[in-house]
mmCIF file of the N, C-alpha and C atoms, coordinates in Angstrom:
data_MODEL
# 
_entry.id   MODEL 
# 
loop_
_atom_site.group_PDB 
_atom_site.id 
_atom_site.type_symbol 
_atom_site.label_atom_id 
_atom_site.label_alt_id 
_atom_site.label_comp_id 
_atom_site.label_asym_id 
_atom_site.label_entity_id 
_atom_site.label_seq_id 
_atom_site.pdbx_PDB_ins_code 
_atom_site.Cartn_x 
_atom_site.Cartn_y 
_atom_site.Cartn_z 
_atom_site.occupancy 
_atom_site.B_iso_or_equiv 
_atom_site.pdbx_formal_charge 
_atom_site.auth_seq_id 
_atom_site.auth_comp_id 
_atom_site.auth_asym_id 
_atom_site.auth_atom_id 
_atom_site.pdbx_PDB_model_num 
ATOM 1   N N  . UNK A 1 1  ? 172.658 85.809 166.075 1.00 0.00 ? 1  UNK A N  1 
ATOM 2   C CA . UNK A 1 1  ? 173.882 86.327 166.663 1.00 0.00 ? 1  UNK A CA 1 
ATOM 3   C C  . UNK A 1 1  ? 173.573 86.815 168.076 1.00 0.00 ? 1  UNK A C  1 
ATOM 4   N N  . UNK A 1 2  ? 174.353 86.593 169.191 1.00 0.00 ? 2  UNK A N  1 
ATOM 5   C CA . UNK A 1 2  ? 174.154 86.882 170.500 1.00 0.00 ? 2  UNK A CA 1 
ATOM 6   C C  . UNK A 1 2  ? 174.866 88.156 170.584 1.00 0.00 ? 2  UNK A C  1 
ATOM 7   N N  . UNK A 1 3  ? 174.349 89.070 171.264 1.00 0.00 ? 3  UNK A N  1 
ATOM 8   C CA . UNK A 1 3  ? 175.045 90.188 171.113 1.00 0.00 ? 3  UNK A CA 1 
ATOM 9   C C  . UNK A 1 3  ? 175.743 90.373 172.665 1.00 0.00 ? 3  UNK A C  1 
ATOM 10  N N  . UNK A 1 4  ? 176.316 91.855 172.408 1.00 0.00 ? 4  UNK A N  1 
ATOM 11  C CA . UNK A 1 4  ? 177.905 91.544 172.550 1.00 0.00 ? 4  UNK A CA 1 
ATOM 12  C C  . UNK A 1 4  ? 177.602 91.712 174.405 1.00 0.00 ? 4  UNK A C  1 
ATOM 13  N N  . UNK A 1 5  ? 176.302 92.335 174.671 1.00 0.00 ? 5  UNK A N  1 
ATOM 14  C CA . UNK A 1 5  ? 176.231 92.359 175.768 1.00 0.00 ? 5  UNK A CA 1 
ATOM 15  C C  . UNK A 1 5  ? 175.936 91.226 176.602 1.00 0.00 ? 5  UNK A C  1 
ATOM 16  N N  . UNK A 1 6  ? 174.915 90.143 175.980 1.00 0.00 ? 6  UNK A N  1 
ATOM 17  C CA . UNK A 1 6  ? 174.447 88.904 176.425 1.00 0.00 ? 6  UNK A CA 1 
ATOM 18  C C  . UNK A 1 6  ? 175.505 88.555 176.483 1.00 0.00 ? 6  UNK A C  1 
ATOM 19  N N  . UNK A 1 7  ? 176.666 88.176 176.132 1.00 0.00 ? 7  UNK A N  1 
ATOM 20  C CA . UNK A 1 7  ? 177.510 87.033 175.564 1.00 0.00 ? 7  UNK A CA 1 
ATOM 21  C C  . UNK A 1 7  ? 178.361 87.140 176.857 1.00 0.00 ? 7  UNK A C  1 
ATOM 22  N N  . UNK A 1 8  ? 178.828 89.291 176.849 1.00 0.00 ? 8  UNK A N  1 
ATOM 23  C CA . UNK A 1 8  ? 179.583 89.300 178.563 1.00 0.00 ? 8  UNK A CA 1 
ATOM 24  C C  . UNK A 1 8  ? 179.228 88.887 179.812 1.00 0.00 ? 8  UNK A C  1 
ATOM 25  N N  . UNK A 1 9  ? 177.521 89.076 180.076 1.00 0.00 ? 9  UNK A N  1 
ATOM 26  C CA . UNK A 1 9  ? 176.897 89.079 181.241 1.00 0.00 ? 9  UNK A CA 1 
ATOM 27  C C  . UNK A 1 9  ? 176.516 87.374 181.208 1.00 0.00 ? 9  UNK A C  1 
ATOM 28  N N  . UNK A 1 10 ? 176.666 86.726 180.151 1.00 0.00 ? 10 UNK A N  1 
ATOM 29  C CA . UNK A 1 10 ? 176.752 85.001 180.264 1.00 0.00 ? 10 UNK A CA 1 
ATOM 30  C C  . UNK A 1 10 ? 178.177 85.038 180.816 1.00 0.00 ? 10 UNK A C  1 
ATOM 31  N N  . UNK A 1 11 ? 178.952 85.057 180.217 1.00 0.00 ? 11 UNK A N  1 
ATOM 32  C CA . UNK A 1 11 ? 180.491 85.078 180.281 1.00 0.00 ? 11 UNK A CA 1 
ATOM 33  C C  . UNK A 1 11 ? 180.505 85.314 181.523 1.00 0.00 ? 11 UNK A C  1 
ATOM 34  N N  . UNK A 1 12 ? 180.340 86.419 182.461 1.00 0.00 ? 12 UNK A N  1 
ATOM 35  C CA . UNK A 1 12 ? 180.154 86.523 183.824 1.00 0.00 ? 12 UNK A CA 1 
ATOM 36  C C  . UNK A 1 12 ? 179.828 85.873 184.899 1.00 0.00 ? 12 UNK A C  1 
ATOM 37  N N  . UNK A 1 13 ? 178.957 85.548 184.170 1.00 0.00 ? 13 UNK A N  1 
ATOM 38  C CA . UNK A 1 13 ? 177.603 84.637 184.976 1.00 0.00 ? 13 UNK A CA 1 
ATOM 39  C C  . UNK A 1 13 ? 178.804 83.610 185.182 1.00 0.00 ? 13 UNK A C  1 
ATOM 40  N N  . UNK A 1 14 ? 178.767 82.768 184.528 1.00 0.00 ? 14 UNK A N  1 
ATOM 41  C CA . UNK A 1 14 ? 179.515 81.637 184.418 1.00 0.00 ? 14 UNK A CA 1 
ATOM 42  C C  . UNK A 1 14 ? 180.603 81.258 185.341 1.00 0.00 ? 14 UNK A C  1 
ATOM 43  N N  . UNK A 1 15 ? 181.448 82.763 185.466 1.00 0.00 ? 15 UNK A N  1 
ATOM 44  C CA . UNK A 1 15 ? 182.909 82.710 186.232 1.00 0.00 ? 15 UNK A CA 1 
ATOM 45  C C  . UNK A 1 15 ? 182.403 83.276 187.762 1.00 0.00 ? 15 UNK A C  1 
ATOM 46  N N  . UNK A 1 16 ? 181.400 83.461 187.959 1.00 0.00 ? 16 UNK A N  1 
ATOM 47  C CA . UNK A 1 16 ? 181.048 84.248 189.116 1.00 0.00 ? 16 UNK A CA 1 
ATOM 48  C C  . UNK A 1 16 ? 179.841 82.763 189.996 1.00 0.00 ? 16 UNK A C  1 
ATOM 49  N N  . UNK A 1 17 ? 179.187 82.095 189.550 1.00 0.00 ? 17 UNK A N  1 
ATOM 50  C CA . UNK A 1 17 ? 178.405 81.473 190.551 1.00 0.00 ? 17 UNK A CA 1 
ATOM 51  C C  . UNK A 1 17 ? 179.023 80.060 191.030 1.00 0.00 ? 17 UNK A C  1 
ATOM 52  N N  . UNK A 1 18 ? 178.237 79.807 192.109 1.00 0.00 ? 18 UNK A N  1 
ATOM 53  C CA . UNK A 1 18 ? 178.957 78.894 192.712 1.00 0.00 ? 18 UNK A CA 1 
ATOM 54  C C  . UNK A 1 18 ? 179.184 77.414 191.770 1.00 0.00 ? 18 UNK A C  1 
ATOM 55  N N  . UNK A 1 19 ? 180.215 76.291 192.429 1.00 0.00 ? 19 UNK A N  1 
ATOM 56  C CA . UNK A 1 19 ? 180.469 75.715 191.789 1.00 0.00 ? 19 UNK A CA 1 
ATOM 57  C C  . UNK A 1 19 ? 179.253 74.310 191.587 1.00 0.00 ? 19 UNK A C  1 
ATOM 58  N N  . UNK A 1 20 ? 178.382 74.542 192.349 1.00 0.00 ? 20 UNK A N  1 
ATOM 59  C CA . UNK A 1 20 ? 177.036 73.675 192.072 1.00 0.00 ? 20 UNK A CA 1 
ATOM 60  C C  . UNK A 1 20 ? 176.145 74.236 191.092 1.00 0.00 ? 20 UNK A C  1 
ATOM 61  N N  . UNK A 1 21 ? 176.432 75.946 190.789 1.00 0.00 ? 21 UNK A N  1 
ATOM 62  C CA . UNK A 1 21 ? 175.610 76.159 189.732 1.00 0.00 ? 21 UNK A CA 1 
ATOM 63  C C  . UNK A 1 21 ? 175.714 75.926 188.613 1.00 0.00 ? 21 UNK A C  1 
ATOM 64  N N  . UNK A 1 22 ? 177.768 75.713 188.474 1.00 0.00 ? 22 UNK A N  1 
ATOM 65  C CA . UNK A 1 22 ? 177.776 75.570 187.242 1.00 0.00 ? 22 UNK A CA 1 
ATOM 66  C C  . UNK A 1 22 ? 178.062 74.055 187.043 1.00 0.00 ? 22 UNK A C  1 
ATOM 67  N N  . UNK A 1 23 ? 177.903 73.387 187.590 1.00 0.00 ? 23 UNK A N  1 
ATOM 68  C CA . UNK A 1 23 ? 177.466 71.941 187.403 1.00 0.00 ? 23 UNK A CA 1 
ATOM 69  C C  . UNK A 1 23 ? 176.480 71.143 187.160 1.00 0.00 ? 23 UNK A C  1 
ATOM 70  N N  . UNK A 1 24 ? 175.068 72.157 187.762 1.00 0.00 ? 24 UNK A N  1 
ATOM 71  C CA . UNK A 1 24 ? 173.558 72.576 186.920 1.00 0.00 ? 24 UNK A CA 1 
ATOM 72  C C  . UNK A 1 24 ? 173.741 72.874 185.207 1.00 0.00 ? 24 UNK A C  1 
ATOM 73  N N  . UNK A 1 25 ? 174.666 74.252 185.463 1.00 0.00 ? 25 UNK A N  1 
ATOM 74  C CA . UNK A 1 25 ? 174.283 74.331 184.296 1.00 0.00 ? 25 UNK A CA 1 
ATOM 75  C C  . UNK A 1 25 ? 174.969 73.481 183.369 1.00 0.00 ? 25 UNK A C  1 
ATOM 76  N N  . UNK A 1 26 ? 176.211 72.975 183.620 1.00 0.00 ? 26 UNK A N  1 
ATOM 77  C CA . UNK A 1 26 ? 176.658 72.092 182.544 1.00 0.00 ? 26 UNK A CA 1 
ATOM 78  C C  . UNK A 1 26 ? 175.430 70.453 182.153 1.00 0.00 ? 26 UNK A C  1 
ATOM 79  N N  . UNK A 1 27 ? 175.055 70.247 183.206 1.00 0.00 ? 27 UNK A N  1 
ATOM 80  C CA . UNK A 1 27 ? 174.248 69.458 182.835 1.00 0.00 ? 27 UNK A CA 1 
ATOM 81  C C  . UNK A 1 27 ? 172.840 69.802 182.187 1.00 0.00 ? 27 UNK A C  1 
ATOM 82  N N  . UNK A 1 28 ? 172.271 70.919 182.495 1.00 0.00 ? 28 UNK A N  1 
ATOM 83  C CA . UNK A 1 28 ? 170.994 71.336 181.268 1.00 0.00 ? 28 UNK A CA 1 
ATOM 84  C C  . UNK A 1 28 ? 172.057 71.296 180.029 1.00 0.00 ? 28 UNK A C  1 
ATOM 85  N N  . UNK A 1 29 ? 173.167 72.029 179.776 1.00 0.00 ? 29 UNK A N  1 
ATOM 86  C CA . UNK A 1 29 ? 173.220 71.848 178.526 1.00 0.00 ? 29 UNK A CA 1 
ATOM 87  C C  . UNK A 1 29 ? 173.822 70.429 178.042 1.00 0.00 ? 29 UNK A C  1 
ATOM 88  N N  . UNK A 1 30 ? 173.948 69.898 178.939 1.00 0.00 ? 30 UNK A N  1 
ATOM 89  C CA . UNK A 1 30 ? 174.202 68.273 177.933 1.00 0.00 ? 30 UNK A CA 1 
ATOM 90  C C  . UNK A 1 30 ? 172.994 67.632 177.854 1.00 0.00 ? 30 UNK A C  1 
ATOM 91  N N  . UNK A 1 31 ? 171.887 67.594 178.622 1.00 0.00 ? 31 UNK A N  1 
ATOM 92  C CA . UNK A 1 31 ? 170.592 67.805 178.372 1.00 0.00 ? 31 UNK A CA 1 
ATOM 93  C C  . UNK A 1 31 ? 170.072 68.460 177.119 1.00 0.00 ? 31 UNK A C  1 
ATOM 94  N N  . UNK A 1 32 ? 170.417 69.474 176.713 1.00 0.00 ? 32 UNK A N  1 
ATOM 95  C CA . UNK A 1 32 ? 169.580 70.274 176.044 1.00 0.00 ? 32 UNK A CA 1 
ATOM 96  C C  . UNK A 1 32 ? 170.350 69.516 174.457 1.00 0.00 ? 32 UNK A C  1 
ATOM 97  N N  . UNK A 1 33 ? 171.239 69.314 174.522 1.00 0.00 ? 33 UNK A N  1 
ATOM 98  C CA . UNK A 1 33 ? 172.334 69.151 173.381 1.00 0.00 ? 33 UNK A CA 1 
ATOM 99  C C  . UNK A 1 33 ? 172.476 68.076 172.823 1.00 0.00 ? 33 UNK A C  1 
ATOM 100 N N  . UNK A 1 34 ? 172.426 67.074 174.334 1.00 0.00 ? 34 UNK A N  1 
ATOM 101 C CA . UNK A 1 34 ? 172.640 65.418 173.616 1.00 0.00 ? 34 UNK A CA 1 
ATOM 102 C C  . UNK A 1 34 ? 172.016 64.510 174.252 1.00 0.00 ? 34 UNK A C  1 
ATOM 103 N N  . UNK A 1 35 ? 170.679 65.026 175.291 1.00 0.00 ? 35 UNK A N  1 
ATOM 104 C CA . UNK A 1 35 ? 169.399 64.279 176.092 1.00 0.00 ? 35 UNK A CA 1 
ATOM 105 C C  . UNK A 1 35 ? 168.513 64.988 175.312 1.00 0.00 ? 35 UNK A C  1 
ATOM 106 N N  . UNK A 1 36 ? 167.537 64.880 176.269 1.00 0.00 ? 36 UNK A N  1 
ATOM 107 C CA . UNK A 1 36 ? 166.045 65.210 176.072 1.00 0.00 ? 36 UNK A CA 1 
ATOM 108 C C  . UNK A 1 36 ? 166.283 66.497 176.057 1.00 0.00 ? 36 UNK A C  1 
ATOM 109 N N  . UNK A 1 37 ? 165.955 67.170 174.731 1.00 0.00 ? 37 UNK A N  1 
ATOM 110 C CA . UNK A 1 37 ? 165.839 68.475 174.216 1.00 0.00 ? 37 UNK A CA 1 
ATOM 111 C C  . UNK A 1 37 ? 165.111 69.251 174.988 1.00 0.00 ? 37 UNK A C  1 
ATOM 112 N N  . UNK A 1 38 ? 163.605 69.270 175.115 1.00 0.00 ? 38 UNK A N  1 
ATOM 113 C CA . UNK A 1 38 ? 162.772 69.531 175.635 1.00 0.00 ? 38 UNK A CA 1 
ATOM 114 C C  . UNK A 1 38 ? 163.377 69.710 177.125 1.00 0.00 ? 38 UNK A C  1 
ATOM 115 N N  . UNK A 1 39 ? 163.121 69.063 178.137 1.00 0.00 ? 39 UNK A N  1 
ATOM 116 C CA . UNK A 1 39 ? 163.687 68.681 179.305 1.00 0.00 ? 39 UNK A CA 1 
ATOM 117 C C  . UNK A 1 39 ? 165.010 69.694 179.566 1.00 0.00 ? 39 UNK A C  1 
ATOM 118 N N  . UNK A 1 40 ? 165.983 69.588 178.859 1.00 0.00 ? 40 UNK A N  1 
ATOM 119 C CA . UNK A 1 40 ? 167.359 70.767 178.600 1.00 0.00 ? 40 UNK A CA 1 
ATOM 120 C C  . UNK A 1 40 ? 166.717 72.037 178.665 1.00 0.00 ? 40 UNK A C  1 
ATOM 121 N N  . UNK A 1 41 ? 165.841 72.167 177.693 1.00 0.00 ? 41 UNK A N  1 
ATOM 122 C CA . UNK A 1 41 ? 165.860 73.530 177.239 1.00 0.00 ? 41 UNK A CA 1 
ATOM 123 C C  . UNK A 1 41 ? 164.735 74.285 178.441 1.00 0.00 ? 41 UNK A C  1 
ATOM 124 N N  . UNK A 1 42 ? 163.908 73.716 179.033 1.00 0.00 ? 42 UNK A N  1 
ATOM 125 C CA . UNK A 1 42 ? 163.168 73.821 180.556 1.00 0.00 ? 42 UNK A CA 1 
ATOM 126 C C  . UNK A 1 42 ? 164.377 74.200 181.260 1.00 0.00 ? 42 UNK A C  1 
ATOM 127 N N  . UNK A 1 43 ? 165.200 73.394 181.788 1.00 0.00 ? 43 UNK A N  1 
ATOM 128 C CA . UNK A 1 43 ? 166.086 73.503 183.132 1.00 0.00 ? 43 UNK A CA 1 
ATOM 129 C C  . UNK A 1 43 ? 167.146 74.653 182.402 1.00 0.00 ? 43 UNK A C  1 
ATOM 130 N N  . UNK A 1 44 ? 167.082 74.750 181.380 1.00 0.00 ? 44 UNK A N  1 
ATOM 131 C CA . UNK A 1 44 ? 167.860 75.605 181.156 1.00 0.00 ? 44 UNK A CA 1 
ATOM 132 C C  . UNK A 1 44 ? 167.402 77.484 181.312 1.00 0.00 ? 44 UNK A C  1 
ATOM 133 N N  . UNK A 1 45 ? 165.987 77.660 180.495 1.00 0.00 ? 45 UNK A N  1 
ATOM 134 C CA . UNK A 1 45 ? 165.822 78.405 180.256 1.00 0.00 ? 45 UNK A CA 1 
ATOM 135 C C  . UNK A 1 45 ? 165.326 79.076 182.521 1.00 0.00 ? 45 UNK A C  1 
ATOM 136 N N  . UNK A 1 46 ? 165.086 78.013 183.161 1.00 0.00 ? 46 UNK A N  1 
ATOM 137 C CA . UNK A 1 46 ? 164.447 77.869 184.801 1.00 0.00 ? 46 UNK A CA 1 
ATOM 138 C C  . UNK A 1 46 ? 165.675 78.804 185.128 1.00 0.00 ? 46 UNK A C  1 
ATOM 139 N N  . UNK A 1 47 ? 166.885 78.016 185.045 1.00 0.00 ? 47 UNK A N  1 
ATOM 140 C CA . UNK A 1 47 ? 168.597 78.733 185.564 1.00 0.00 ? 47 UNK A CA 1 
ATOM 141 C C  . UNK A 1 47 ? 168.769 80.213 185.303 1.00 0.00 ? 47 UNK A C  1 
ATOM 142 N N  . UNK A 1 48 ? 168.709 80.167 183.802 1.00 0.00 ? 48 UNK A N  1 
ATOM 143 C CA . UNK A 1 48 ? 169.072 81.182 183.516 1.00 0.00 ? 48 UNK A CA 1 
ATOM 144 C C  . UNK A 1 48 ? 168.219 82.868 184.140 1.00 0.00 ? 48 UNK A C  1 
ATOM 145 N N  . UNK A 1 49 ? 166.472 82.431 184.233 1.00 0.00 ? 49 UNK A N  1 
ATOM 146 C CA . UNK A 1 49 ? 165.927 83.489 184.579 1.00 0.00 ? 49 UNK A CA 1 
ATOM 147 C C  . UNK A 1 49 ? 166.019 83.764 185.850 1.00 0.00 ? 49 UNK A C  1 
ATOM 148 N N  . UNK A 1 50 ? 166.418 83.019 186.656 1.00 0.00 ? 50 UNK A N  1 
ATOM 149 C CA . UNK A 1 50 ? 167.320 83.339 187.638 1.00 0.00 ? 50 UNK A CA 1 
ATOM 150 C C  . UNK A 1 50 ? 168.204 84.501 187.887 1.00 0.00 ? 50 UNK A C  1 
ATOM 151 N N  . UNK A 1 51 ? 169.034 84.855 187.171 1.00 0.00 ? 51 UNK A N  1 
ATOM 152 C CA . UNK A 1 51 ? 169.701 85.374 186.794 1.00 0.00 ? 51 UNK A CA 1 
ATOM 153 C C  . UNK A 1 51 ? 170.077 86.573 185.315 1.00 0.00 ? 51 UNK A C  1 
ATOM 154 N N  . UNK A 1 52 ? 168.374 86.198 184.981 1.00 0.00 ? 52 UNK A N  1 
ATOM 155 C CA . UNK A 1 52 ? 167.678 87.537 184.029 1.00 0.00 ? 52 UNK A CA 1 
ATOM 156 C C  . UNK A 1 52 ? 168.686 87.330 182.739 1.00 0.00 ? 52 UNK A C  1 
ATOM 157 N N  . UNK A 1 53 ? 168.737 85.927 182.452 1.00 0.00 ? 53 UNK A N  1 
ATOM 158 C CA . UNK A 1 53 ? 169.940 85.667 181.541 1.00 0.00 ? 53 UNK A CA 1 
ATOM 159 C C  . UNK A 1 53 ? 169.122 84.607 180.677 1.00 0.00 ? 53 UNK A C  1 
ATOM 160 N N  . UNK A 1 54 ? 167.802 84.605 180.547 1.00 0.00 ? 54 UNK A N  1 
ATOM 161 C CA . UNK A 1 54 ? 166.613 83.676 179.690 1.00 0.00 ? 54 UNK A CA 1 
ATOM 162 C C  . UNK A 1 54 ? 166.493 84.103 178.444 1.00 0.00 ? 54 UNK A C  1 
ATOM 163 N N  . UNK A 1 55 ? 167.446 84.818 177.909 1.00 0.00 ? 55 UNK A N  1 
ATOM 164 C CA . UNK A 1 55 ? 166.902 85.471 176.396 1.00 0.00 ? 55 UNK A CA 1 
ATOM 165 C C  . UNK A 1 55 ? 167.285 84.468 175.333 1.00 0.00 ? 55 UNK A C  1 
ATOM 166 N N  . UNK A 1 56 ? 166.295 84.515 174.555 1.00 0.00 ? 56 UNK A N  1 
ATOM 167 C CA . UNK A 1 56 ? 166.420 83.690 173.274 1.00 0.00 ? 56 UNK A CA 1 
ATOM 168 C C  . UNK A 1 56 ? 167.722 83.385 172.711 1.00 0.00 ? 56 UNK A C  1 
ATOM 169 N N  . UNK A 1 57 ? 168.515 84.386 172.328 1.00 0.00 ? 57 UNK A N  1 
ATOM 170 C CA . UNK A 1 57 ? 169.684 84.121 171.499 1.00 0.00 ? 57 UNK A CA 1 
ATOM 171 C C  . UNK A 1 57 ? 170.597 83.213 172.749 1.00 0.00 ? 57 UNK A C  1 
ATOM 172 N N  . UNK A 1 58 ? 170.574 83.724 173.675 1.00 0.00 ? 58 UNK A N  1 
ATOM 173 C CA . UNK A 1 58 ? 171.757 82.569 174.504 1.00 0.00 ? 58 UNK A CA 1 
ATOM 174 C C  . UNK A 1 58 ? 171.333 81.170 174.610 1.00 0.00 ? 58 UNK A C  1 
ATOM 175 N N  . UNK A 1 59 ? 169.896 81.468 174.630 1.00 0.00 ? 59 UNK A N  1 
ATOM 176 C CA . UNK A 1 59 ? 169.315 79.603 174.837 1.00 0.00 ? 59 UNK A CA 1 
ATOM 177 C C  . UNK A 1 59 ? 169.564 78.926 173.714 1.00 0.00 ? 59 UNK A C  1 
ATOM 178 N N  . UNK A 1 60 ? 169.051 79.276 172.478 1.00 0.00 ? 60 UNK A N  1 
ATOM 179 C CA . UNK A 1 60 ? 169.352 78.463 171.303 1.00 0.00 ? 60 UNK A CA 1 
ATOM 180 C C  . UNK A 1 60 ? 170.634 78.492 170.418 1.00 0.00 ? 60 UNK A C  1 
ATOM 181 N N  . UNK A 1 61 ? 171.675 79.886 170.664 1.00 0.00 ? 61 UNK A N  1 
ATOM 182 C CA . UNK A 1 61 ? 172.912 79.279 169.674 1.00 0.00 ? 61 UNK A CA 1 
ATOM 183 C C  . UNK A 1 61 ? 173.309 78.168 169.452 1.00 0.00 ? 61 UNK A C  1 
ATOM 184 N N  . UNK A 1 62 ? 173.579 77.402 170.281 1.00 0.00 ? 62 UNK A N  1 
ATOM 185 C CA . UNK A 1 62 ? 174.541 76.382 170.264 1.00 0.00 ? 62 UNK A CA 1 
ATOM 186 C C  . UNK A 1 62 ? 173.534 75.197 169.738 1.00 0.00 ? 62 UNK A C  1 
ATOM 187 N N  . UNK A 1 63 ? 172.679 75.438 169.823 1.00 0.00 ? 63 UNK A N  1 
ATOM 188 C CA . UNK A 1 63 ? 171.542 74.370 169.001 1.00 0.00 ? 63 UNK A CA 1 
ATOM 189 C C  . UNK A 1 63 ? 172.206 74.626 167.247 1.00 0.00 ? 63 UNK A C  1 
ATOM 190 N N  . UNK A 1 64 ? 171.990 75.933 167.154 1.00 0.00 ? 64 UNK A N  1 
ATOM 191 C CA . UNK A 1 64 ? 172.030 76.085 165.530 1.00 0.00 ? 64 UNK A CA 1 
ATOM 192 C C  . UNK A 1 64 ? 173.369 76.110 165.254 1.00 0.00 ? 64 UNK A C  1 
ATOM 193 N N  . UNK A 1 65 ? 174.323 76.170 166.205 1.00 0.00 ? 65 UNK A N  1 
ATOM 194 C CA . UNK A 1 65 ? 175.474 75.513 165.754 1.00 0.00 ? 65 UNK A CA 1 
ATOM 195 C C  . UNK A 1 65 ? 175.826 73.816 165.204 1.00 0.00 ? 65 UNK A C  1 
ATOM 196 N N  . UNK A 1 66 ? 175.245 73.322 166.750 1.00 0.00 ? 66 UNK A N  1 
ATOM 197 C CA . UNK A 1 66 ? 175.410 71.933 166.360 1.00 0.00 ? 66 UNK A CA 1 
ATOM 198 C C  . UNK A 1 66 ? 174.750 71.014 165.631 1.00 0.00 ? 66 UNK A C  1 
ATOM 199 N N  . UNK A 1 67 ? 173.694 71.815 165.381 1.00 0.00 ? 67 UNK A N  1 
ATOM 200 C CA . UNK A 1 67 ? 172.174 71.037 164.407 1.00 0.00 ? 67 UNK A CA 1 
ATOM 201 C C  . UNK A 1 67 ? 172.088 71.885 162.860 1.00 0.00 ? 67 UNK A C  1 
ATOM 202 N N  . UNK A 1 68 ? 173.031 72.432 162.821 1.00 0.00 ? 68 UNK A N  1 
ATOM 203 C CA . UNK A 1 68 ? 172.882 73.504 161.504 1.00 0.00 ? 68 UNK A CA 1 
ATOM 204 C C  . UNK A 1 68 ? 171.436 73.105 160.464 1.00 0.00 ? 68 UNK A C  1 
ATOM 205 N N  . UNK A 1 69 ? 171.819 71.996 160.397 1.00 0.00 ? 69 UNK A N  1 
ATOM 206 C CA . UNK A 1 69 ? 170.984 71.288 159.411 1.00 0.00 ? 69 UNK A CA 1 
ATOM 207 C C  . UNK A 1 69 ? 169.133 71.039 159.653 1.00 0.00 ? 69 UNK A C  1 
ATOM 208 N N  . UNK A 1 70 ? 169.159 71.067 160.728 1.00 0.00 ? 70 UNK A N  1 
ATOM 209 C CA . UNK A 1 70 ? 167.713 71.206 161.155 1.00 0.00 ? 70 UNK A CA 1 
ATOM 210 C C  . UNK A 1 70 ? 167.523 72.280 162.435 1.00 0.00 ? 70 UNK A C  1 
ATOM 211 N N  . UNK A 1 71 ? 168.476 72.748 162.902 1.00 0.00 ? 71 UNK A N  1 
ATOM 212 C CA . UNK A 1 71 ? 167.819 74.235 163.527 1.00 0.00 ? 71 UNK A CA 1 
ATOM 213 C C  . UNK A 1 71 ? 168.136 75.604 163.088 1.00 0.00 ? 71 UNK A C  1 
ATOM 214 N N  . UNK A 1 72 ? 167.700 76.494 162.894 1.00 0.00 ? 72 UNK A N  1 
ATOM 215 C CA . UNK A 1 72 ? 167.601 77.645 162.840 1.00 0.00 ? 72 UNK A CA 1 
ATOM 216 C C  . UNK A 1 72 ? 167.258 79.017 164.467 1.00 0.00 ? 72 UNK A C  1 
ATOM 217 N N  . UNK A 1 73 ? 167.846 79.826 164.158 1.00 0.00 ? 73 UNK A N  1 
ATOM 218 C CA . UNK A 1 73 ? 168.257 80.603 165.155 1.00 0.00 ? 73 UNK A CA 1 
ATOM 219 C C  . UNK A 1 73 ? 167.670 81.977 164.144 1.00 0.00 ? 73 UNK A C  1 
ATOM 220 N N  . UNK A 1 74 ? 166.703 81.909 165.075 1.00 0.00 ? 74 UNK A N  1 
ATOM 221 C CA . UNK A 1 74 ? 165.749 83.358 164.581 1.00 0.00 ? 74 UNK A CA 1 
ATOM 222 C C  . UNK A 1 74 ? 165.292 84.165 165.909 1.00 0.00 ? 74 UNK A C  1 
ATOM 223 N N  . UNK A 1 75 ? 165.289 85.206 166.033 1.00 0.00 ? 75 UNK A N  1 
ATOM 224 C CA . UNK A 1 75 ? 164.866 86.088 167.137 1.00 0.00 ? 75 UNK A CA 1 
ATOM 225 C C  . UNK A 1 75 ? 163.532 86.407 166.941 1.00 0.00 ? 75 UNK A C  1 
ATOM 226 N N  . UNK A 1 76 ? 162.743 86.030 167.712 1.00 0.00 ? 76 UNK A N  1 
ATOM 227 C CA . UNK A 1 76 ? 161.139 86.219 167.998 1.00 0.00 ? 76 UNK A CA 1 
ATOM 228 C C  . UNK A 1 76 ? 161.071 88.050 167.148 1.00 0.00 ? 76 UNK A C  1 
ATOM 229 N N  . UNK A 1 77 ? 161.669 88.857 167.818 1.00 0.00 ? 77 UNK A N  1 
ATOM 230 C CA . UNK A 1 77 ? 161.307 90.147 167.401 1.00 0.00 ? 77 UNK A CA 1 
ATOM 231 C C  . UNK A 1 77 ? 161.960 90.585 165.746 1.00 0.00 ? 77 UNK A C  1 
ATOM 232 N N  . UNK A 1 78 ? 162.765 89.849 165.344 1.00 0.00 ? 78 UNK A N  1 
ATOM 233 C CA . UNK A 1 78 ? 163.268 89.670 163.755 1.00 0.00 ? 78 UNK A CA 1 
ATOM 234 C C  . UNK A 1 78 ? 162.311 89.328 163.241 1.00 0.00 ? 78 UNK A C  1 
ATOM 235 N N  . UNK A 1 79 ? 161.120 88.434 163.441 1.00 0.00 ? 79 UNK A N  1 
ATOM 236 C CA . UNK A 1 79 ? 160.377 87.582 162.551 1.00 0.00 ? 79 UNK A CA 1 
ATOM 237 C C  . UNK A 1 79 ? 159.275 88.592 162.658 1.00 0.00 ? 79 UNK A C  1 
# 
């Protein structure tokens, strides 16, 4: 579960950078989602620390949404 603070300061992020960033980022995540996993999840996790927005739960939800079946969404400090 992404909590409630990540989710605003993504949410933010998003409506606030320019319109080349978020054309980056739409493409890591079609990368990350429905290309080269690996490769996605690099350019993704590169963007985000940028912007101090690299934390686990935002990088992988949408994996364990769309992969239910073979990903899992566990927090390093849960385990």
């Amino acid at each position: 579960m992404v909590s409630m603070f990540a989710e605003s300061r993504f949410r933010d992020f998003a409506r606030s950078v320019h319109s080349e960033t978020q054309v980056l980022l739409s493409a890591t995540l079609e990368a990350l989602y429905y290309g080269d996993e690996a490769e996605g999840l690099e350019a993704l996790v590169e963007l985000l620390a940028e912007y101090k927005l690299a934390k686990w739960p935002l990088v992988t939800v949408v994996n364990a949404y769309l992969k239910a079946d073979t990903d899992l969404l566990v927090k390093p400090t849960t385990t």
